[in-house]
C-alpha positions as CSV (number, residue, x, y, z in Angstrom):
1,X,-9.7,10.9,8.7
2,X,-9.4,9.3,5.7
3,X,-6.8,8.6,2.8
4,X,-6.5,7.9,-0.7
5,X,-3.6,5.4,-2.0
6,X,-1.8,5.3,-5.0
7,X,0.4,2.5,-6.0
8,X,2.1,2.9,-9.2
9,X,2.1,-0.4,-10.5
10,X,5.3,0.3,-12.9
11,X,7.7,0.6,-9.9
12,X,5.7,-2.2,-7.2
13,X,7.5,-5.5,-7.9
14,X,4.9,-7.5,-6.3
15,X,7.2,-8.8,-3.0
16,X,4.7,-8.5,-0.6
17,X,5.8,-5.9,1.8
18,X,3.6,-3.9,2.4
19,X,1.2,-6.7,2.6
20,X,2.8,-8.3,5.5
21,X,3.5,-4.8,7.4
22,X,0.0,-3.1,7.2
23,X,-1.7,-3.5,10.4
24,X,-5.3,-3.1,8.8
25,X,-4.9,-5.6,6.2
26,X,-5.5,-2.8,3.6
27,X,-3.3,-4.3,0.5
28,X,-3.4,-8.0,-1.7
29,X,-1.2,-8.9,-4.0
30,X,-3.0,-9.5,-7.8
31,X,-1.5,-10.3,-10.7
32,X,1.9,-10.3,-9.0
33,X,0.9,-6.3,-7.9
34,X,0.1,-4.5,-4.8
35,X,-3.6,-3.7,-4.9
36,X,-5.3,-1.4,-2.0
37,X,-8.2,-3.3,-1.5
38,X,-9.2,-2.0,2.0
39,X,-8.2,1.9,1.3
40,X,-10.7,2.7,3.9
41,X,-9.5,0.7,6.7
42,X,-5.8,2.4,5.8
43,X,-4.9,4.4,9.3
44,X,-2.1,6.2,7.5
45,X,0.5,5.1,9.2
46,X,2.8,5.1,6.6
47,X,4.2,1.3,7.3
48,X,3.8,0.2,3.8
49,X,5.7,3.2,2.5
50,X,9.1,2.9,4.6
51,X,8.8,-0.7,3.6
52,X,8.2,-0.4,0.2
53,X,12.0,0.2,-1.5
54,X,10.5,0.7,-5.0
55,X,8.6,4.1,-3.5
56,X,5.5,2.6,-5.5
57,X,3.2,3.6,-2.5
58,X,1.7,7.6,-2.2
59,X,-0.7,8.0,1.1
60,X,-2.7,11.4,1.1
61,X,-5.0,12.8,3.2
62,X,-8.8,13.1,2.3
């Protein structure tokens, strides 16, 4: 299965979160913004969304 991530860059505030909780190293921070840089490694477990207080992060299935 695979998944496509959205992160609206307007509401991330850069702090890392989801970051530090994704198990696949799937996000890096740029520019001060979350960035999926590994989207196909994401296992959708949904980490980075309960962490993410600014509801920037959308996982859907493919």
């Amino acid at each position: 299965m695979s998944y496509i991530i959205t992160i609206d860059t307007d509401k991330c505030n850069g702090d890392g979160e989801c970051v530090d909780v994704c198990p696949t190293e799937v996000y890096e921070l740029q520019d001060n913004k979350a960035v999926a840089v590994n989207e196909d490694e994401c296992l959708g477990c949904e980490s980075c969304i309960e962490v993410c207080e600014q509801d920037a992060i959308v996982i859907e299935e493919q």
